[in-house]
Backbone as ProteinMPNN parsed JSONL, in Angstrom:
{"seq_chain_A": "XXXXXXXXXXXXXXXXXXXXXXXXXXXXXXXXXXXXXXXXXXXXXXXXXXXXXXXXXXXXXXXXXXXXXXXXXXXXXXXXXXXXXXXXXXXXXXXXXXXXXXXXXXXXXXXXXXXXXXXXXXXXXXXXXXXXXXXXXXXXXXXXXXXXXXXX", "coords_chain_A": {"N_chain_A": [[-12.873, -6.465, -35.704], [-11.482, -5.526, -32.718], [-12.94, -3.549, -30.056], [-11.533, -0.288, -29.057], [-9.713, 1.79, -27.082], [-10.949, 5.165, -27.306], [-9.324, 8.261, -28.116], [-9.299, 10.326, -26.289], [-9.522, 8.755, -24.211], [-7.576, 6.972, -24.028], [-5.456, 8.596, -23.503], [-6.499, 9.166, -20.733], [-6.497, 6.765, -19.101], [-4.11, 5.509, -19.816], [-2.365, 7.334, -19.395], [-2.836, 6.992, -16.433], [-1.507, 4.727, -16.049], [0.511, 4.884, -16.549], [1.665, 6.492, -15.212], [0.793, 5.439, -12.444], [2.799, 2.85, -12.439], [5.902, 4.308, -12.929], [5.873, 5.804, -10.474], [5.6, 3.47, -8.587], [7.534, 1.749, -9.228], [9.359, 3.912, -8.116], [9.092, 4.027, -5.961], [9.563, 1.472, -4.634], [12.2, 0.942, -5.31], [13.487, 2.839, -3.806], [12.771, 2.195, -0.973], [13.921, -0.573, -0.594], [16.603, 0.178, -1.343], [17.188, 2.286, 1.007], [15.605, 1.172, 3.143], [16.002, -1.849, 3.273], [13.188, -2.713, 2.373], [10.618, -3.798, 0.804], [7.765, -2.785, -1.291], [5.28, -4.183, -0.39], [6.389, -5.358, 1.962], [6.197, -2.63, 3.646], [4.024, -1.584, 3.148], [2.43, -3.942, 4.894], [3.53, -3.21, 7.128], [2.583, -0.468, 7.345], [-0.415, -1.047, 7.799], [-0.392, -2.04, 10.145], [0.687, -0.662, 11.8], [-1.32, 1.442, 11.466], [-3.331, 0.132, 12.806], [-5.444, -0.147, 15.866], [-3.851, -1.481, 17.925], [-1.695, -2.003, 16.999], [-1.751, -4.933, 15.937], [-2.888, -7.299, 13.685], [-4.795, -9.673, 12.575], [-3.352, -12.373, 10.5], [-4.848, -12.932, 7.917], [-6.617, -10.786, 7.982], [-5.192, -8.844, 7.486], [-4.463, -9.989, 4.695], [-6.886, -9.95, 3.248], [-7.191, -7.009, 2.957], [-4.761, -5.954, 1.037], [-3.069, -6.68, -1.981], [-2.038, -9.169, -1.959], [-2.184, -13.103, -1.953], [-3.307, -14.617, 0.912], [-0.863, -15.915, 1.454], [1.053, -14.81, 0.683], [1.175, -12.629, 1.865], [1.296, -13.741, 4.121], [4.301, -14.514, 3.537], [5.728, -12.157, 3.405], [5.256, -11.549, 5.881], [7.228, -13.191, 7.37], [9.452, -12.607, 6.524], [9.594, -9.68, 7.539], [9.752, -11.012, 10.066], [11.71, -12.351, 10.752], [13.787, -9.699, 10.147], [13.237, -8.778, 12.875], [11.226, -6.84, 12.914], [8.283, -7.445, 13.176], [6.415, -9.957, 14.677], [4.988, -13.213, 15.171], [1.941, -14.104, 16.785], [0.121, -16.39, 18.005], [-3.758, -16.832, 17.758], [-5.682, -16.302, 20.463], [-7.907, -16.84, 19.897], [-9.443, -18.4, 18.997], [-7.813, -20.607, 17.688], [-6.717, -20.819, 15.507], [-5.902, -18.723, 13.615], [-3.704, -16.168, 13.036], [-1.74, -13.732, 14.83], [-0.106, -10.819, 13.258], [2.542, -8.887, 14.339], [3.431, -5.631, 15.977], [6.538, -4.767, 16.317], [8.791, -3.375, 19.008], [11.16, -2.247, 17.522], [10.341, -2.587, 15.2], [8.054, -0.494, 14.586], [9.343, 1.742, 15.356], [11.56, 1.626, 12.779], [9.211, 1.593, 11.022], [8.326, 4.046, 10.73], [10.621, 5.918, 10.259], [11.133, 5.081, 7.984], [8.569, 6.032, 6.271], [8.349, 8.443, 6.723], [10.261, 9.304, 4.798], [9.088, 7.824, 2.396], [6.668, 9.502, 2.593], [7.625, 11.95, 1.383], [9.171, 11.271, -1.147], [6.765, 10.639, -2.26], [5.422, 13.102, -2.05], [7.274, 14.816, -3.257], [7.46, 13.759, -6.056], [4.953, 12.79, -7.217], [2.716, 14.526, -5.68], [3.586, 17.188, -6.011], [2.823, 18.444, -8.318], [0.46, 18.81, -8.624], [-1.561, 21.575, -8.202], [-3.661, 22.613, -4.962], [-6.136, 22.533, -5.237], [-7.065, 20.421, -7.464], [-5.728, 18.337, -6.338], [-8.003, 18.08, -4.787], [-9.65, 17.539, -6.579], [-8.7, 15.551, -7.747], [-8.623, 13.529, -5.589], [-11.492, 12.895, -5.608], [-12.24, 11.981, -7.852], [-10.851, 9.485, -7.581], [-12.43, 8.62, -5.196], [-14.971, 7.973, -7.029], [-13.802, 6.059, -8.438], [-13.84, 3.71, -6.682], [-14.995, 0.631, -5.51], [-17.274, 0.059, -4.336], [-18.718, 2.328, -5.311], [-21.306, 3.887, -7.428], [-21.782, 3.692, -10.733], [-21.784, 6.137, -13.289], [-23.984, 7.367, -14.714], [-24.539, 8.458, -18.216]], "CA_chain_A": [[-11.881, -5.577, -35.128], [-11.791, -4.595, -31.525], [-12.901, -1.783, -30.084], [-10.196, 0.165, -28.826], [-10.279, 2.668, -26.062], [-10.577, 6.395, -27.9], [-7.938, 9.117, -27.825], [-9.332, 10.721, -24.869], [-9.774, 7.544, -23.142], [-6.428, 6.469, -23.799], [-5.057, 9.597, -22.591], [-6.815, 9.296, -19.125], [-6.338, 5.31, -18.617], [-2.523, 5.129, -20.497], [-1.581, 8.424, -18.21], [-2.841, 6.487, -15.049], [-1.038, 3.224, -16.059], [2.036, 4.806, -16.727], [2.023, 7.164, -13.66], [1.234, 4.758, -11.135], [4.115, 1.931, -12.461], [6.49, 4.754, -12.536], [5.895, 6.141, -9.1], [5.744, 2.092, -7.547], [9.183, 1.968, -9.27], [10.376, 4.244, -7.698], [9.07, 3.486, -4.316], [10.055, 0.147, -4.685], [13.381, 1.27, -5.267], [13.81, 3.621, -2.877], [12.322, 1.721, 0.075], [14.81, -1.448, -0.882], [17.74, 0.825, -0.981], [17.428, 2.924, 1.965], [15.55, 0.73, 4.157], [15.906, -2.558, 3.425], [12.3, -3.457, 2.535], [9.985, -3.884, -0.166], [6.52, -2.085, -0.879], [4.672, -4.994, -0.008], [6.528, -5.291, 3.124], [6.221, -1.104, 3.929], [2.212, -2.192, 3.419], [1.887, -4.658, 6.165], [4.049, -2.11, 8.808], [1.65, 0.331, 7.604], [-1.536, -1.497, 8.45], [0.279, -2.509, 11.725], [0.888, 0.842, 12.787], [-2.291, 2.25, 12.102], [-4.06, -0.434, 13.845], [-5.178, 0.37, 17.326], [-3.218, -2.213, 18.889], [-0.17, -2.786, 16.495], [-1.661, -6.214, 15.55], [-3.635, -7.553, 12.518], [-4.736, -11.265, 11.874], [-2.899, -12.528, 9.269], [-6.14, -13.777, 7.169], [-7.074, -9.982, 7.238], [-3.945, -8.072, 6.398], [-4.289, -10.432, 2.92], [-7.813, -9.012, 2.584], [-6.878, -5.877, 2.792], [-3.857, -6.104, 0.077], [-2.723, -7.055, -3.236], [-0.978, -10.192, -2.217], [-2.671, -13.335, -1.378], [-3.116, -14.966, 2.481], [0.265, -16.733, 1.866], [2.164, -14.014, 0.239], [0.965, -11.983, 3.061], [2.381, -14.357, 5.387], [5.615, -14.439, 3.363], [6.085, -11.15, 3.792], [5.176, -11.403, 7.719], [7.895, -13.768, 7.86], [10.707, -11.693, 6.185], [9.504, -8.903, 8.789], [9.574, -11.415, 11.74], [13.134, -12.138, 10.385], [14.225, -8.45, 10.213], [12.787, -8.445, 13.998], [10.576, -5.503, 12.743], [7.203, -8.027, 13.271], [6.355, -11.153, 15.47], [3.695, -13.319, 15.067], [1.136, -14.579, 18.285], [-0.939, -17.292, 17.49], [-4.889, -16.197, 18.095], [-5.934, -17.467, 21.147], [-9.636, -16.887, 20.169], [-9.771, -19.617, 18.081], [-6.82, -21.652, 17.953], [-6.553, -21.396, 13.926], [-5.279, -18.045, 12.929], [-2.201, -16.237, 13.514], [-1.398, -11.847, 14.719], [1.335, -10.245, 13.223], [1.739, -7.641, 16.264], [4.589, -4.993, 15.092], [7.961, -4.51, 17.24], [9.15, -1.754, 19.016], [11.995, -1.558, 16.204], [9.368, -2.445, 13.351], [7.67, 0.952, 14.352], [10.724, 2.779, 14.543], [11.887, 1.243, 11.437], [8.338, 1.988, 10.0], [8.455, 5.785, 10.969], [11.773, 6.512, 9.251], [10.724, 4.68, 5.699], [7.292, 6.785, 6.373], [9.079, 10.2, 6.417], [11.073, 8.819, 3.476], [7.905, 7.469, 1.719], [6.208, 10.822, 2.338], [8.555, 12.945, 1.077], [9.315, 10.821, -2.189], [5.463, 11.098, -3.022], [5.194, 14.414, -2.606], [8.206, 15.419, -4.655], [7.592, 12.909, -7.656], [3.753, 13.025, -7.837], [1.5, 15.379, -5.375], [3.714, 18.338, -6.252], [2.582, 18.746, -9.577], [-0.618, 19.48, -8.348], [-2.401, 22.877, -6.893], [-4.82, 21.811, -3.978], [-7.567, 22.334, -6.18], [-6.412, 19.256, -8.208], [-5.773, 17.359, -5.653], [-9.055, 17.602, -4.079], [-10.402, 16.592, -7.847], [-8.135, 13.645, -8.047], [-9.465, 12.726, -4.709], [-12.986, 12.732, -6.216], [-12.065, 10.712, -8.538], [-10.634, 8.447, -7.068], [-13.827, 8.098, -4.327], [-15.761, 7.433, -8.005], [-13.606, 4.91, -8.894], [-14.127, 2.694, -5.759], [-16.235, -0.802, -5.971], [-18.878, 0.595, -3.972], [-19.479, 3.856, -5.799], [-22.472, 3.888, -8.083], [-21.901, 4.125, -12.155], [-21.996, 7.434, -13.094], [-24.566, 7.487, -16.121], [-24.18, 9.45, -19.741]], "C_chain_A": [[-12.291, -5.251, -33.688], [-11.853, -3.841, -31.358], [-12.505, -1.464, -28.845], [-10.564, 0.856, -27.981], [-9.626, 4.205, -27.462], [-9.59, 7.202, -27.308], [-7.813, 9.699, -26.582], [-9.183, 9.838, -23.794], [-8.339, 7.065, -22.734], [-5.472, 7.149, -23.3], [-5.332, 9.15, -21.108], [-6.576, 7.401, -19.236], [-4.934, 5.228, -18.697], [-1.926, 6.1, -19.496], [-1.82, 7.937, -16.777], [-1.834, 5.547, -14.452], [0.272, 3.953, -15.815], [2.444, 5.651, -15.485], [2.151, 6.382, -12.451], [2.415, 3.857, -11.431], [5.44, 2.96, -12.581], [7.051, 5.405, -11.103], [5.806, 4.568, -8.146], [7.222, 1.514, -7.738], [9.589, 2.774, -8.408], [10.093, 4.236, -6.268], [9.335, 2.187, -4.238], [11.271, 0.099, -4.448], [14.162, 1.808, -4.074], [13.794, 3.298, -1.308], [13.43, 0.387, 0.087], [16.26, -0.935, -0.88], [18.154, 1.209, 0.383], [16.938, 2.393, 3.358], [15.075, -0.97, 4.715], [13.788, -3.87, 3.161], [11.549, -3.288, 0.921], [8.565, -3.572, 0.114], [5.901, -3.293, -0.28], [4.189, -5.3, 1.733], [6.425, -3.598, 4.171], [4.518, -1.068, 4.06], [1.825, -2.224, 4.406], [2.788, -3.907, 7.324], [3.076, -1.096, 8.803], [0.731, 0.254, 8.595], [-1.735, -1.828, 9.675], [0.155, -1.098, 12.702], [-0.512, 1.558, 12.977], [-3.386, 1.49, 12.684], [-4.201, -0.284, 15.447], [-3.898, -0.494, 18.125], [-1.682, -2.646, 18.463], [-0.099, -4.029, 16.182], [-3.03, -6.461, 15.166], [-3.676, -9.416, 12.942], [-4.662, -10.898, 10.608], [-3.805, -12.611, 7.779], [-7.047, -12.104, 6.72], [-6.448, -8.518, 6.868], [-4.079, -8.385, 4.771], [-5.416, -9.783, 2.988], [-7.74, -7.798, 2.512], [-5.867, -5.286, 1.493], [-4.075, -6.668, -0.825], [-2.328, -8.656, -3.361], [-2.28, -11.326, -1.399], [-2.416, -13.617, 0.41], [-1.472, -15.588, 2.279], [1.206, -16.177, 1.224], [2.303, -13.147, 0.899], [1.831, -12.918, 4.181], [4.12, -14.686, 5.272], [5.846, -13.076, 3.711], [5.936, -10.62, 5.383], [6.474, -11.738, 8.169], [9.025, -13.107, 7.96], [11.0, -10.593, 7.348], [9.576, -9.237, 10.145], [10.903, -11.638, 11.59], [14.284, -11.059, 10.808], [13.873, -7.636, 11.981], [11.493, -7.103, 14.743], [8.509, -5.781, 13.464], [7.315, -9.271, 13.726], [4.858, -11.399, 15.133], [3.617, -14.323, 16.679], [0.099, -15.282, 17.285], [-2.496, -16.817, 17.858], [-5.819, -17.183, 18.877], [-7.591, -17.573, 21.187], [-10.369, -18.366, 19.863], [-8.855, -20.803, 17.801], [-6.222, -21.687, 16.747], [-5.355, -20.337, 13.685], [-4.104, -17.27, 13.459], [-1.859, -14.295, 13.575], [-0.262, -11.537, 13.849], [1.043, -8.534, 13.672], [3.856, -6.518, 15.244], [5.224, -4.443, 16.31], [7.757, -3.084, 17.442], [10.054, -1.359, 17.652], [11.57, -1.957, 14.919], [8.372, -0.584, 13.454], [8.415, 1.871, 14.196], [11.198, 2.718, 13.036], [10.879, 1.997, 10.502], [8.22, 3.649, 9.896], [9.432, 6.967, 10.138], [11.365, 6.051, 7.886], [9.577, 5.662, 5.478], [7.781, 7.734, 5.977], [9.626, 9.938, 5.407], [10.142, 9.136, 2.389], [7.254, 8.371, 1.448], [6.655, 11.85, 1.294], [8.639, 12.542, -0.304], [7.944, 11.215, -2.953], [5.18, 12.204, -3.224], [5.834, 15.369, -3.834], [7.915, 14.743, -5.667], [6.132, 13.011, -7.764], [2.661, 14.323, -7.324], [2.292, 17.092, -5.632], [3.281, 19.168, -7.034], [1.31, 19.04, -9.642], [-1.018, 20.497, -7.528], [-3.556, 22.125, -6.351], [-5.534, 21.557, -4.055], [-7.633, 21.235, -6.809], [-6.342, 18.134, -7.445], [-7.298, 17.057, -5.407], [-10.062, 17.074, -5.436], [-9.933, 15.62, -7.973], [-8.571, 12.497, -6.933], [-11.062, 12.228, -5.014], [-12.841, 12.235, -7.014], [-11.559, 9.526, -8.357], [-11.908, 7.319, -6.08], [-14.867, 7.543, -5.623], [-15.497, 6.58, -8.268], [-13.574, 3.482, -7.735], [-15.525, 1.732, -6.208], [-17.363, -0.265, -5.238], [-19.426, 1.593, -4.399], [-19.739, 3.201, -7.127], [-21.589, 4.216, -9.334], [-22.195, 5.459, -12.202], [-22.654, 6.709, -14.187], [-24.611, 8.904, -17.38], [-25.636, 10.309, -19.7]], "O_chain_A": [[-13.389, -4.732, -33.484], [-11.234, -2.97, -31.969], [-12.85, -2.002, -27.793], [-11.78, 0.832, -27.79], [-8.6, 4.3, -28.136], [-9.062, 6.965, -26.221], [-6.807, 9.728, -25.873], [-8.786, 10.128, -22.666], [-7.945, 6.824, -21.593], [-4.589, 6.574, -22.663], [-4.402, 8.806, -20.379], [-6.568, 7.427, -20.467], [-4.381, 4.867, -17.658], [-1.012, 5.7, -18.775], [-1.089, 8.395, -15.899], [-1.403, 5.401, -13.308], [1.031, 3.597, -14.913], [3.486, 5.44, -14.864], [3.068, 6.425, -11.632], [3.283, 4.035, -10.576], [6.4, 2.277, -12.224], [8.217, 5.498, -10.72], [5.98, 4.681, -6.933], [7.932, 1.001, -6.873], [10.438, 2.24, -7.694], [10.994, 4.466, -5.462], [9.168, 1.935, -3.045], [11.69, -0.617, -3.538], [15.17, 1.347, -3.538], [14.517, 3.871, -0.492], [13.926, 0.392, 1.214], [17.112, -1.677, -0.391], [19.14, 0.73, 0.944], [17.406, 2.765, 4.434], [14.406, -1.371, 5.667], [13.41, -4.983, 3.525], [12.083, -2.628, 0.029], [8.02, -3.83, 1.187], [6.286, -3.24, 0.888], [3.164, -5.412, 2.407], [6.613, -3.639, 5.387], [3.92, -0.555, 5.006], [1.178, -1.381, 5.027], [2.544, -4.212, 8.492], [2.613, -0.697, 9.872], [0.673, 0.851, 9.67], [-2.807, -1.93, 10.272], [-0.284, -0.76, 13.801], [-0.919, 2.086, 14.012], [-4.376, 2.111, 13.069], [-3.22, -0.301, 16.19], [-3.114, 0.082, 18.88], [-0.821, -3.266, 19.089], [0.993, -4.582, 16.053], [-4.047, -6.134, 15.778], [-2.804, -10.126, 13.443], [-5.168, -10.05, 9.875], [-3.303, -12.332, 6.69], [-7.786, -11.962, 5.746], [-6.897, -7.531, 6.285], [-3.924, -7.585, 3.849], [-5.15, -8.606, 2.747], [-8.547, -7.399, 1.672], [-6.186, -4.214, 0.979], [-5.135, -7.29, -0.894], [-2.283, -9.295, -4.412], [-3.096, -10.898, -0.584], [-1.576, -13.011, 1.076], [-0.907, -15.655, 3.371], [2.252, -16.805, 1.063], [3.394, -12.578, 0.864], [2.823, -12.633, 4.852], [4.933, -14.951, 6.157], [6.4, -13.095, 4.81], [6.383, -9.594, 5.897], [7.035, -11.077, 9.042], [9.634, -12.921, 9.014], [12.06, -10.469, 7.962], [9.528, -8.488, 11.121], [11.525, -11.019, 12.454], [15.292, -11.271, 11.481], [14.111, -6.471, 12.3], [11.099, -6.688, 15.833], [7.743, -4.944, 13.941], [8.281, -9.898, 13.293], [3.926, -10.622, 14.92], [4.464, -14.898, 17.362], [-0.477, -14.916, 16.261], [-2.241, -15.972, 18.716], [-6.423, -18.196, 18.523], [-8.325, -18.096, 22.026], [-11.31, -19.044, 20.274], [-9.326, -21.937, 17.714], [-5.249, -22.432, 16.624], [-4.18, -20.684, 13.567], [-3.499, -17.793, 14.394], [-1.762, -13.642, 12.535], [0.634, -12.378, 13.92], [0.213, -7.633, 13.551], [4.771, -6.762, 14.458], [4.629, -3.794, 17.17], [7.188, -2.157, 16.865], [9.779, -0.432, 16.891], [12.142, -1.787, 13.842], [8.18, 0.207, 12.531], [8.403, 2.706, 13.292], [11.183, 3.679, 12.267], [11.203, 2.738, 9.574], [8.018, 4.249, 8.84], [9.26, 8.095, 9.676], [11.329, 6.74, 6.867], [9.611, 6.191, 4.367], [7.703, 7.992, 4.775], [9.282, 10.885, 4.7], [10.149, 10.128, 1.66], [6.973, 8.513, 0.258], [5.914, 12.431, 0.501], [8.17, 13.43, -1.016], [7.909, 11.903, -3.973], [4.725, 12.579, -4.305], [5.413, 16.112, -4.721], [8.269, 15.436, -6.62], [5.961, 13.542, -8.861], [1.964, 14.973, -8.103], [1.605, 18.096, -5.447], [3.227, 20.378, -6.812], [0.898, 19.547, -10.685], [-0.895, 20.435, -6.305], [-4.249, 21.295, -6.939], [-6.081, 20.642, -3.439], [-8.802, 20.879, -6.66], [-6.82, 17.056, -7.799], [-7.803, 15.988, -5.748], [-11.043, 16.344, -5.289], [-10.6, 14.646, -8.323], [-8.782, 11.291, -7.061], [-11.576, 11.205, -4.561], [-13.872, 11.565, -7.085], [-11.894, 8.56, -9.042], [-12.19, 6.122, -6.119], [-15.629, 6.641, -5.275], [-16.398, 5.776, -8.507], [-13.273, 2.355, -8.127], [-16.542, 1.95, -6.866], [-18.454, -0.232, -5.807], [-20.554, 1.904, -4.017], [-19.043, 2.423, -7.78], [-20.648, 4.982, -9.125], [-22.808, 5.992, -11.278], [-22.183, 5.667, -14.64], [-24.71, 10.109, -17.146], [-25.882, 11.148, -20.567]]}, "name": "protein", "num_of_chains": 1, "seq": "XXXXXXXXXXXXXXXXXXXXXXXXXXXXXXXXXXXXXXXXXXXXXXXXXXXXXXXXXXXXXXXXXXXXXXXXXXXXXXXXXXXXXXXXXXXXXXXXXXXXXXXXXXXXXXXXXXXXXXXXXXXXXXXXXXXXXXXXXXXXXXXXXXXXXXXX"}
């Protein structure tokens, strides 16, 4: 027989699972409705924007994300499409490739932002007092690949 995750366990893992795929629904949703994009693509404007310069190589936008190097670059493309993102080839090396973010991909990204904000707060960080938060933040910093095992 396998062994199962216990009641408590399944509480705290099953309440994570089902919180975050409800709240990516509905930013998924919401971001595709109102502004034409998909989280994926709301990602890579992020990473754009808060880069000093407004431009990432492509090769480490994918390390940074969920998606690989060439689902990353699909989603560059869609955004170079939508005029929101352009890519510059990298003249360091000759190989790899910027995606540098438009004036009307930052605008664009600014309004889904305030959107994006706003949605999270009302559907998940409301439900917490500050105190809470700053424990869910600590847990969260535990659950990172570089933080140490806690031991029993």
């Amino acid at each position: 027989m396998p062994d199962l995750f216990t009641k408590l366990e399944r509480a705290a893992w099953g309440g994570f699972i089902a919180t975050q795929s409800r709240i990516f629904r509905l930013i998924e949703d919401d971001l595709r409705a109102r502004f034409g994009l998909s989280h994926t693509e709301f990602e890579v404007l992020l990473r754009l924007y808060l880069s000093e310069q407004g431009r990432v190589r492509v090769q480490d936008l994918a390390a940074r994300s969920l998606l690989s190097t060439s689902g990353t670059s699909r989603a560059i493309d869609r955004l170079a499409r939508a005029g929101h993102v352009e890519r510059q080839g990298a003249e360091e090396d000759g190989r790899g490739a910027y995606a540098v973010l438009t004036e009307a991909g930052r605008a664009h990204f600014e309004q889904a932002a305030e959107a994006h904000v706003a949605l999270v707060r009302r559907e998940f960080l409301s439900r917490f007092t500050p105190e809470e938060l700053a424990q869910l933040g600590g847990f969260w910093e535990r659950a990172r690949p570089d933080a140490q095992p806690r031991t029993a």
